[in-house]
PDBQT receptor file of N, H, CA, C and O in Angstrom, charges set to zero:
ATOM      1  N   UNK A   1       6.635   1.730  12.681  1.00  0.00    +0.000 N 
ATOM      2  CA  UNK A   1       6.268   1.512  11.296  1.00  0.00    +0.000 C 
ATOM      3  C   UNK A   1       5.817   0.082  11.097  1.00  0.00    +0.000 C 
ATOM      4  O   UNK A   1       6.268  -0.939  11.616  1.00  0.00    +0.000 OA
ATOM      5  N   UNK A   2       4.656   0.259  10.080  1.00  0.00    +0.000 N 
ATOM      6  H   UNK A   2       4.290   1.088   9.658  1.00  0.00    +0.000 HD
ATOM      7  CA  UNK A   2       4.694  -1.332   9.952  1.00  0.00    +0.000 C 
ATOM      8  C   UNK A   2       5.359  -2.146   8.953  1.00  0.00    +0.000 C 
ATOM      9  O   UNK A   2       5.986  -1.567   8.066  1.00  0.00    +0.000 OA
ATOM     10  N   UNK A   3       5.317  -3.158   8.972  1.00  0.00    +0.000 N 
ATOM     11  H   UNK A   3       4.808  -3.628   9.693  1.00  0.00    +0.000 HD
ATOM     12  CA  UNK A   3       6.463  -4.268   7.904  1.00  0.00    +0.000 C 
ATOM     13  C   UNK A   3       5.460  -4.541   7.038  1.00  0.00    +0.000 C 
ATOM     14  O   UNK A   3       4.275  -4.687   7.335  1.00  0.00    +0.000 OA
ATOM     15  N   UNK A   4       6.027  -4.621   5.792  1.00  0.00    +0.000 N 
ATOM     16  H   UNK A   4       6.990  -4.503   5.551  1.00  0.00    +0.000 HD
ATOM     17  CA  UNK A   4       5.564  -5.212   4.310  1.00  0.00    +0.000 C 
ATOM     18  C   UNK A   4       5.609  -6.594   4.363  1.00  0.00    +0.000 C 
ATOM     19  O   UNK A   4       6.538  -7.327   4.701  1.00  0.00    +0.000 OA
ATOM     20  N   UNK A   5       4.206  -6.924   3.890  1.00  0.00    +0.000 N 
ATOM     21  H   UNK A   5       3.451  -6.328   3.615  1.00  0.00    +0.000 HD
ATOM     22  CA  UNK A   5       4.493  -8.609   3.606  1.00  0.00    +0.000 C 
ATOM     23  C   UNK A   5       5.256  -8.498   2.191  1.00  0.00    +0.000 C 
ATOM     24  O   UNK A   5       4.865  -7.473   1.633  1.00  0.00    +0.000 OA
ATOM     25  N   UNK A   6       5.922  -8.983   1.645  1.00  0.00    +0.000 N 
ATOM     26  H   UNK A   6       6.239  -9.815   2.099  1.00  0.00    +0.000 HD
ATOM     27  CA  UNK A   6       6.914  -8.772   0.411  1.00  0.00    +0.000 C 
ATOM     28  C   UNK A   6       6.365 -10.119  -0.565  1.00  0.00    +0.000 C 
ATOM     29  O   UNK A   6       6.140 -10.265  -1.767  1.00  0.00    +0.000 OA
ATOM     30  N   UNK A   7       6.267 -11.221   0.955  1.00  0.00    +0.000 N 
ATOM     31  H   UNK A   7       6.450 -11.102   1.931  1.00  0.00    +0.000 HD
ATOM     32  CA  UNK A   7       5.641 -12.639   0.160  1.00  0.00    +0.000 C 
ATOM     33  C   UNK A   7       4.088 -12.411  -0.325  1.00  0.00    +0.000 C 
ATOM     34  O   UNK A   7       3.829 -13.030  -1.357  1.00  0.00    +0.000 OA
ATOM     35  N   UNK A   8       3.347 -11.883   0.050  1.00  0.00    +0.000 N 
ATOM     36  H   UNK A   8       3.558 -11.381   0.889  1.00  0.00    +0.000 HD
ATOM     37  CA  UNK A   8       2.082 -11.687  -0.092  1.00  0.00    +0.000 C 
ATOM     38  C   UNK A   8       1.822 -10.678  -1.154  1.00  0.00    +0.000 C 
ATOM     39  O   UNK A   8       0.718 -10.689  -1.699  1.00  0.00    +0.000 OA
ATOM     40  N   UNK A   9       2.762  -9.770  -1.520  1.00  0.00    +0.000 N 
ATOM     41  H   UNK A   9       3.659  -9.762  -1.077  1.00  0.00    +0.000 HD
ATOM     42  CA  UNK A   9       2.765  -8.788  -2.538  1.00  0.00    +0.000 C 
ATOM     43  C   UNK A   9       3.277  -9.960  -3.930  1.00  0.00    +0.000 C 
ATOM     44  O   UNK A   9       2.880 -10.099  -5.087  1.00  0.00    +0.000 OA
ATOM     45  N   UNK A  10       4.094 -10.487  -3.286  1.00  0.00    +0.000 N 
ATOM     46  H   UNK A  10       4.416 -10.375  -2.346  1.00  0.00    +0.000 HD
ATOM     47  CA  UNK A  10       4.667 -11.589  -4.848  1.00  0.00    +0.000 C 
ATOM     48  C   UNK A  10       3.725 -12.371  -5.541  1.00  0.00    +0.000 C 
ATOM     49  O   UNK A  10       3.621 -12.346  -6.767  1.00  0.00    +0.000 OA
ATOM     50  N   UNK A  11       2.669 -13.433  -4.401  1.00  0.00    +0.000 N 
ATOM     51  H   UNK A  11       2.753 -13.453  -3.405  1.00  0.00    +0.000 HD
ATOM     52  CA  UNK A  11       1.921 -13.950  -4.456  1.00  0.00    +0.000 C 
ATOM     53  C   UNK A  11       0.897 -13.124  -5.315  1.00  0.00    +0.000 C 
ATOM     54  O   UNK A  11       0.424 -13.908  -6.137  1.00  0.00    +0.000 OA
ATOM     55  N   UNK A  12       0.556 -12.338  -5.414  1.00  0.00    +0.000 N 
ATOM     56  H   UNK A  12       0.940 -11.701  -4.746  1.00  0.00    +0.000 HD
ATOM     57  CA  UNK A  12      -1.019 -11.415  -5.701  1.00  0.00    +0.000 C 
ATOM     58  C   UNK A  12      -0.953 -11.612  -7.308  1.00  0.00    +0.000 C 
ATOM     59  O   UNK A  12      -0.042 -11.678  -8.133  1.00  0.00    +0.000 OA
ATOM     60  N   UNK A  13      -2.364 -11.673  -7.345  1.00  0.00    +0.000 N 
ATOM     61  H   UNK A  13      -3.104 -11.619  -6.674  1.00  0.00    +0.000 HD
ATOM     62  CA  UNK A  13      -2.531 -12.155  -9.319  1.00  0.00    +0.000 C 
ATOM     63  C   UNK A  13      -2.458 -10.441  -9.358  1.00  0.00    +0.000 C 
ATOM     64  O   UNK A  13      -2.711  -9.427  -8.708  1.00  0.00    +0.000 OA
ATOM     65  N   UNK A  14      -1.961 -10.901 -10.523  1.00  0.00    +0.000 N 
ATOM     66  H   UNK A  14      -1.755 -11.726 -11.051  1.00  0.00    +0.000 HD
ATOM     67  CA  UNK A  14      -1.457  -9.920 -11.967  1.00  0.00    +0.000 C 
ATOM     68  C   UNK A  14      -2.553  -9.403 -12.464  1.00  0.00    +0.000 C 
ATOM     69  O   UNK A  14      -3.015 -10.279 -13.195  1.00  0.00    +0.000 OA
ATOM     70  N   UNK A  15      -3.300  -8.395 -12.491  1.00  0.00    +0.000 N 
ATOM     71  H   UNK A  15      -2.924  -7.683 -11.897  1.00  0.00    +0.000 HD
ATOM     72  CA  UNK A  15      -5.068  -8.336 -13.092  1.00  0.00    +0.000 C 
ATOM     73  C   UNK A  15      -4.331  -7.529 -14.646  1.00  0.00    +0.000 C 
ATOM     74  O   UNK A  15      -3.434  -6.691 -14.737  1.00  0.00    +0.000 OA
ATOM     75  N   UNK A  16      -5.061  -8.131 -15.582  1.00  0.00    +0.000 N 
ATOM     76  H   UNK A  16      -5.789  -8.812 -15.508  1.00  0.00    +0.000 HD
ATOM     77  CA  UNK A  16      -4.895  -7.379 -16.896  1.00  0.00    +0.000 C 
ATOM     78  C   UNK A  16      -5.210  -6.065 -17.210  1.00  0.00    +0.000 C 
ATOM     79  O   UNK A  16      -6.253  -5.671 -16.687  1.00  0.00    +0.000 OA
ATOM     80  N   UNK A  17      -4.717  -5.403 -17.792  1.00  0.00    +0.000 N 
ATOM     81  H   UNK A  17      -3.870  -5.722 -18.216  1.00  0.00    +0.000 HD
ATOM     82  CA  UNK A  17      -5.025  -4.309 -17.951  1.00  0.00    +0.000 C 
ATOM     83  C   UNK A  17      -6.369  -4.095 -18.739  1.00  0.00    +0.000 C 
ATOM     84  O   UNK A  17      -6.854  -4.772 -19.646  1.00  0.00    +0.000 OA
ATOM     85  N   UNK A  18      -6.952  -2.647 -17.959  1.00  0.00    +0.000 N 
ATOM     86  H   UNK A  18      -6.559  -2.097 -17.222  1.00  0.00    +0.000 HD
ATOM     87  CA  UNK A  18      -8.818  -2.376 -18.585  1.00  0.00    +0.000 C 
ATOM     88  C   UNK A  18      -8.411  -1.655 -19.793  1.00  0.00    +0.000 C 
ATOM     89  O   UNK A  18      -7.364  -1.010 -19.858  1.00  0.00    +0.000 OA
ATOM     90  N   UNK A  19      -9.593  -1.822 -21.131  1.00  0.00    +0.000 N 
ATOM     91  H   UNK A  19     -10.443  -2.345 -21.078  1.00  0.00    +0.000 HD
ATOM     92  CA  UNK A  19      -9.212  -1.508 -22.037  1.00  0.00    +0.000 C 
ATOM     93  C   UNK A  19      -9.107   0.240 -22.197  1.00  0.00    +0.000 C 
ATOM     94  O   UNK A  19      -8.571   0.683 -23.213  1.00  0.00    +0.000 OA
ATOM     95  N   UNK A  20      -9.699   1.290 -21.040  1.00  0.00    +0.000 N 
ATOM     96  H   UNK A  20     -10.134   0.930 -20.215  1.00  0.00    +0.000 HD
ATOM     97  CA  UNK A  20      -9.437   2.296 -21.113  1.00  0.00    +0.000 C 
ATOM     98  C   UNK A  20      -7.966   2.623 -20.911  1.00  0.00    +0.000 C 
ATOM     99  O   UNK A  20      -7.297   3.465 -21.510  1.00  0.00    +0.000 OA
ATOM    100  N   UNK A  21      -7.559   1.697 -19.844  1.00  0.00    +0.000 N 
ATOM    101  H   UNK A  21      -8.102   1.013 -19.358  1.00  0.00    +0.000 HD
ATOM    102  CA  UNK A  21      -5.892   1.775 -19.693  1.00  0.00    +0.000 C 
ATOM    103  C   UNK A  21      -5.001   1.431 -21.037  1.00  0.00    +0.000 C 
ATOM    104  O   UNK A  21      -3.879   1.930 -21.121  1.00  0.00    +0.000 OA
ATOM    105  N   UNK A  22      -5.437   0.685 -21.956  1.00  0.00    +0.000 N 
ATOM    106  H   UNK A  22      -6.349   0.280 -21.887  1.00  0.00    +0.000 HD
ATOM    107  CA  UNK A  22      -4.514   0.168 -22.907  1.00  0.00    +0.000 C 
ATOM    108  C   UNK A  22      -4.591   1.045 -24.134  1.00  0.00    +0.000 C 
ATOM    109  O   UNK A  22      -3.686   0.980 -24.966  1.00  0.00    +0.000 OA
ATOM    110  N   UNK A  23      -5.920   2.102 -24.347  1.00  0.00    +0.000 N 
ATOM    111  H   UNK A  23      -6.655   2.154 -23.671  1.00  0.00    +0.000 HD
ATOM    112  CA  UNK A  23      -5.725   3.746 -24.826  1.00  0.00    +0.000 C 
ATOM    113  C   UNK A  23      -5.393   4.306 -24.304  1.00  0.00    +0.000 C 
ATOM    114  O   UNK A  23      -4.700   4.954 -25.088  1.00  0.00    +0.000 OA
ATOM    115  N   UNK A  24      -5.235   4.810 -23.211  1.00  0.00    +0.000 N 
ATOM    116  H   UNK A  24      -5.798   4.284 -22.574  1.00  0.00    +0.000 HD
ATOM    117  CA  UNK A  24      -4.413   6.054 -22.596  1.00  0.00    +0.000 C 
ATOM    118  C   UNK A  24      -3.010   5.475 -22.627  1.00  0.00    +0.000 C 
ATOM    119  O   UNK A  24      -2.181   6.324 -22.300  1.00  0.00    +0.000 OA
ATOM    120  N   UNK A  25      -2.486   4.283 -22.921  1.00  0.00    +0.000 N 
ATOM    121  H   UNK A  25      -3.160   3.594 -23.187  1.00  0.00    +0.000 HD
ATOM    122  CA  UNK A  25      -1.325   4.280 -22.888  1.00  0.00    +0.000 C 
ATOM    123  C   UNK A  25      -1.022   4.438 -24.477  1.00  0.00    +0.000 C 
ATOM    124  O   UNK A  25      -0.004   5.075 -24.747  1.00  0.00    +0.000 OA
ATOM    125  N   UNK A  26      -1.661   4.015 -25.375  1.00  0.00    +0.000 N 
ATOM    126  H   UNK A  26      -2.488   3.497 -25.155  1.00  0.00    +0.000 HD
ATOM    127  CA  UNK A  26      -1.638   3.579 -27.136  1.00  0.00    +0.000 C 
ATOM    128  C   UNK A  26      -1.299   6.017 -27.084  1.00  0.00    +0.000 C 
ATOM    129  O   UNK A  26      -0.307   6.703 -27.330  1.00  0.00    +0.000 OA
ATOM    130  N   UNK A  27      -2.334   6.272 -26.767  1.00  0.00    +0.000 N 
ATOM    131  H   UNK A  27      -3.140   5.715 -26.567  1.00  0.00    +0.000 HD
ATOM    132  CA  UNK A  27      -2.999   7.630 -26.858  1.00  0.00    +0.000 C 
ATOM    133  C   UNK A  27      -1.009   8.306 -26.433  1.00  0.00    +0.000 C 
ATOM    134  O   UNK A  27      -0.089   8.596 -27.199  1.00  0.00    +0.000 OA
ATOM    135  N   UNK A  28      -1.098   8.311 -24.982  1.00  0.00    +0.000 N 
ATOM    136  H   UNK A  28      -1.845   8.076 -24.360  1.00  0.00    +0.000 HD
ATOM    137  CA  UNK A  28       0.422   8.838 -24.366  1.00  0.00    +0.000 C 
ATOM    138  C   UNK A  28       1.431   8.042 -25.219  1.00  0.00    +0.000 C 
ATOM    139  O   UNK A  28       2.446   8.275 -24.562  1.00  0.00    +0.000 OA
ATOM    140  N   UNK A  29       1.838   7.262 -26.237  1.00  0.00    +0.000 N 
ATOM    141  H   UNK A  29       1.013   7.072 -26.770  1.00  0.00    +0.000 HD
ATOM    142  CA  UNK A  29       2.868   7.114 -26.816  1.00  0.00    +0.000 C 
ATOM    143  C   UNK A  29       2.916   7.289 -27.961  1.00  0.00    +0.000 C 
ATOM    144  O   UNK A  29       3.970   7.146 -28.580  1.00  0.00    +0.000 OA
ATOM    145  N   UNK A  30       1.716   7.666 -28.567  1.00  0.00    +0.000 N 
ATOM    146  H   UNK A  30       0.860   7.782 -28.064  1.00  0.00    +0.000 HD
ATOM    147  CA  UNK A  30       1.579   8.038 -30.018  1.00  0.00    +0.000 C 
ATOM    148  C   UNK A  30       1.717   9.542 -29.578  1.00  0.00    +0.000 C 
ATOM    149  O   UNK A  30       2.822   9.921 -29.968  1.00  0.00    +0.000 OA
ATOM    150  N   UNK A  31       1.032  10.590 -28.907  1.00  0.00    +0.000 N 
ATOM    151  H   UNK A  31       0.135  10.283 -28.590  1.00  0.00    +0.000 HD
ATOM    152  CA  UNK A  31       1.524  11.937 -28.705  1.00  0.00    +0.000 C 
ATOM    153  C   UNK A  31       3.215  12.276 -28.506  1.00  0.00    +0.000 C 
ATOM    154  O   UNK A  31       3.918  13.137 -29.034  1.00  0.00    +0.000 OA
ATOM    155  N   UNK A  32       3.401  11.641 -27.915  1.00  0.00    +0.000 N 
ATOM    156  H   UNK A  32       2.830  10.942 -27.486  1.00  0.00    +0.000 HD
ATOM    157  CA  UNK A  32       5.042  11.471 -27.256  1.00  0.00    +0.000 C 
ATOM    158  C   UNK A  32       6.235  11.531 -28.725  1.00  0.00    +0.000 C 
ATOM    159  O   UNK A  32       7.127  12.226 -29.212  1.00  0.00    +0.000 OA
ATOM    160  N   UNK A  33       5.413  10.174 -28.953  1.00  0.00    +0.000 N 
ATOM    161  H   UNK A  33       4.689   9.609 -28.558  1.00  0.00    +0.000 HD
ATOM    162  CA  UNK A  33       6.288   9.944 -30.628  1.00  0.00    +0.000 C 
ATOM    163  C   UNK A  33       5.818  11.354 -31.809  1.00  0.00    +0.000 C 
ATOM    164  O   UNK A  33       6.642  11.798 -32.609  1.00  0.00    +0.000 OA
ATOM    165  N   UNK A  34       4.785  11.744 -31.736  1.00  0.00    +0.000 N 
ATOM    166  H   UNK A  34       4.115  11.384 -31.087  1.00  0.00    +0.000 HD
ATOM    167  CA  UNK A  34       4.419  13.006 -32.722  1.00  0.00    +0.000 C 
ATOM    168  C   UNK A  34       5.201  14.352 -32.298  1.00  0.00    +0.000 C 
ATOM    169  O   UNK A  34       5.774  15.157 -33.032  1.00  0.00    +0.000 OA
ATOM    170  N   UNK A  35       5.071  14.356 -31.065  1.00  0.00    +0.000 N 
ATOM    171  H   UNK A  35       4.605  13.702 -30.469  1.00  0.00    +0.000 HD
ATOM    172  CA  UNK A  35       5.853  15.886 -30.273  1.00  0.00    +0.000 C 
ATOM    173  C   UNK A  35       7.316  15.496 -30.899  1.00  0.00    +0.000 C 
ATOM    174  O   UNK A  35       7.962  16.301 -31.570  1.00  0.00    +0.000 OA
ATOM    175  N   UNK A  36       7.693  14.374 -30.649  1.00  0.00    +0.000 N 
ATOM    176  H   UNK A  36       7.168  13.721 -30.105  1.00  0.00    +0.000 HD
ATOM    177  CA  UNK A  36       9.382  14.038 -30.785  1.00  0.00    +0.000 C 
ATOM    178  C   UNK A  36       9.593  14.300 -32.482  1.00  0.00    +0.000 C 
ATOM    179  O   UNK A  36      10.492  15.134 -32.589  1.00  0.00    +0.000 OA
ATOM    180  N   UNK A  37       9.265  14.032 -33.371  1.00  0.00    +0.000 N 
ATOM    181  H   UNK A  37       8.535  13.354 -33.284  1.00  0.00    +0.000 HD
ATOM    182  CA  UNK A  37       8.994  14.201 -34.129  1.00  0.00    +0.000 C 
ATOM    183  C   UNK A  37       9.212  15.496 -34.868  1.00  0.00    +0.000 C 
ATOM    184  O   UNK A  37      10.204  15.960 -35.429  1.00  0.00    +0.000 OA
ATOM    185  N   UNK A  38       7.597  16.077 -34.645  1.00  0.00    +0.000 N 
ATOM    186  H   UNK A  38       6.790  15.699 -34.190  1.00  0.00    +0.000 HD
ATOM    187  CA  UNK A  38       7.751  17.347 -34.904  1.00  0.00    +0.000 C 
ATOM    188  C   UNK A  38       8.806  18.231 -34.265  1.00  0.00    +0.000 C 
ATOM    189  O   UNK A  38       9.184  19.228 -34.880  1.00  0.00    +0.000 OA
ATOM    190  N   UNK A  39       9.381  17.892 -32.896  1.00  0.00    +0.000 N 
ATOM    191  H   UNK A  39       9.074  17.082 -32.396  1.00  0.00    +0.000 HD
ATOM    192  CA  UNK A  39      10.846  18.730 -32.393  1.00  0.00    +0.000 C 
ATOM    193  C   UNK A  39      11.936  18.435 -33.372  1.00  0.00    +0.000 C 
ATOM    194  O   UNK A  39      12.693  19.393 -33.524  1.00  0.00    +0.000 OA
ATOM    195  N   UNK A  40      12.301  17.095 -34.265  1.00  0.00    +0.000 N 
ATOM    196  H   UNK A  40      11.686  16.316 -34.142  1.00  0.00    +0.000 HD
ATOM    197  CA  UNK A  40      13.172  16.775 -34.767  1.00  0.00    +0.000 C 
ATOM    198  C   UNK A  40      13.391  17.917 -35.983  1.00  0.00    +0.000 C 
ATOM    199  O   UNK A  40      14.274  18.717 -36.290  1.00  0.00    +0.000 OA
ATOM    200  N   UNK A  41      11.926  17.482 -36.552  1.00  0.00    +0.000 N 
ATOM    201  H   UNK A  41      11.209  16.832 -36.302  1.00  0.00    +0.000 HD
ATOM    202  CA  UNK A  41      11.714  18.582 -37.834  1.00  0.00    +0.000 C 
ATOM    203  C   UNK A  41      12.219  19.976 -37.592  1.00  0.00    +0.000 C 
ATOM    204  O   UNK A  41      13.030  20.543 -38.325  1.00  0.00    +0.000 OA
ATOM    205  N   UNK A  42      11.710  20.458 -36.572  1.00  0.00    +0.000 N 
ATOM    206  H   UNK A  42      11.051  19.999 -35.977  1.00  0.00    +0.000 HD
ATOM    207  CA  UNK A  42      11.762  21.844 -35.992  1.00  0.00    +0.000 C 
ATOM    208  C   UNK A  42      13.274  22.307 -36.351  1.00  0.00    +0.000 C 
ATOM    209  O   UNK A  42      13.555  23.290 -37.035  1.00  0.00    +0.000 OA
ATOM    210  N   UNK A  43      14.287  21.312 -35.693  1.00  0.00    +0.000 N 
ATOM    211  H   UNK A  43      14.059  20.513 -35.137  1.00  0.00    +0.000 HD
ATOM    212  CA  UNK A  43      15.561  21.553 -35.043  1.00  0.00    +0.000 C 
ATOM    213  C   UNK A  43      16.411  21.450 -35.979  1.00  0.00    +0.000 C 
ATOM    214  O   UNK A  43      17.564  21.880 -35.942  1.00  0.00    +0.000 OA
ATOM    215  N   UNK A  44      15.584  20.533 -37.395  1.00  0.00    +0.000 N 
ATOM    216  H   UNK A  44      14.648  20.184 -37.425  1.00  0.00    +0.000 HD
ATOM    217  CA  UNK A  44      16.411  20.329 -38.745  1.00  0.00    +0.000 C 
ATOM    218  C   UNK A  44      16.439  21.309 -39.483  1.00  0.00    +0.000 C 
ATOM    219  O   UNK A  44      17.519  21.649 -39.966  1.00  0.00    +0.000 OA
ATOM    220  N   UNK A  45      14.955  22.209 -39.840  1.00  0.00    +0.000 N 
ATOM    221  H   UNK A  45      14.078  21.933 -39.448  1.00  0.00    +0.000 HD
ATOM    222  CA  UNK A  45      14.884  23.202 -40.761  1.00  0.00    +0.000 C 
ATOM    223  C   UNK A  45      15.356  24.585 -39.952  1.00  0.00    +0.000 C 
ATOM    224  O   UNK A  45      15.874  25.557 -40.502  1.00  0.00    +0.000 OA
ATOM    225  N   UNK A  46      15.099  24.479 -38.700  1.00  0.00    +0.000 N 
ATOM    226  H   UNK A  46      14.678  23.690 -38.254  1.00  0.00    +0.000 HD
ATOM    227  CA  UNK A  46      15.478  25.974 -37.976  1.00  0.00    +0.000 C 
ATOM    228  C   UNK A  46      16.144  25.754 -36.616  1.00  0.00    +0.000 C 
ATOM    229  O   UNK A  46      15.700  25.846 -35.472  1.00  0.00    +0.000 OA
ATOM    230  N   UNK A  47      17.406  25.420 -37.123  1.00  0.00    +0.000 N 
ATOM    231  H   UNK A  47      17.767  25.346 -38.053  1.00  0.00    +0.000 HD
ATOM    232  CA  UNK A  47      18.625  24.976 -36.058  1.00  0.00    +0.000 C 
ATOM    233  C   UNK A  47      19.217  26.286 -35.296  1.00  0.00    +0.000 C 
ATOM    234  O   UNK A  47      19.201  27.406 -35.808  1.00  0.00    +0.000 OA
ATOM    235  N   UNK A  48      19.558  26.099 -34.457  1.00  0.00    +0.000 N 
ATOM    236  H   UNK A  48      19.571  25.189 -34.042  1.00  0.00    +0.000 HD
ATOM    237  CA  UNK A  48      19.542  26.758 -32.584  1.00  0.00    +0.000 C 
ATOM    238  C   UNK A  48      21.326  27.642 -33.287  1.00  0.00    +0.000 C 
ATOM    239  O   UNK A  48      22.313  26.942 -33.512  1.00  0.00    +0.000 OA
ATOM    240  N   UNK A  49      21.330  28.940 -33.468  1.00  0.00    +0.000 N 
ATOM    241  H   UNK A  49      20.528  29.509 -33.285  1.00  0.00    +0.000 HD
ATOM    242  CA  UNK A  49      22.813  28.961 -33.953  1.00  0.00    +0.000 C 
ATOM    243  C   UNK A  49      23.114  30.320 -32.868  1.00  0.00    +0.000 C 
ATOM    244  O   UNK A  49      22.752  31.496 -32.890  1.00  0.00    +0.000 OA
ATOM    245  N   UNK A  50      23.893  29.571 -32.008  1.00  0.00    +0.000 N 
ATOM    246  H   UNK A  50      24.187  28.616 -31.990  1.00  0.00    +0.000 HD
ATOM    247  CA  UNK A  50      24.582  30.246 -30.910  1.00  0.00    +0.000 C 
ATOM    248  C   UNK A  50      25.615  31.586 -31.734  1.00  0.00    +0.000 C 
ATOM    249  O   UNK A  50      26.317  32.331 -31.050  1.00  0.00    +0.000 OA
TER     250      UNK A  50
């Protein structure tokens, strides 16, 4: 196997994120937060009765 430089991985610039990356992330946490959401609602008006 080969060995990791670990120092050379530390060293490496940081590149900013592309602005398609900084919507797909805006995009995946606004869906996330709406699904959660609407499950809350769900679970308030029509609760799970064992």
């Amino acid at each position: 196997m080969s060995q990791i430089d670990l120092k050379a991985e530390q060293d490496a610039a940081v590149e900013p994120l592309l602005p398609i990356e900084k919507k797909l992330i805006g995009w995946s946490l606004g869906i996330g937060i709406v699904f959660l959401i609407v499950l809350i609602a769900i679970n308030h008006f029509l609760p799970i009765k064992i």
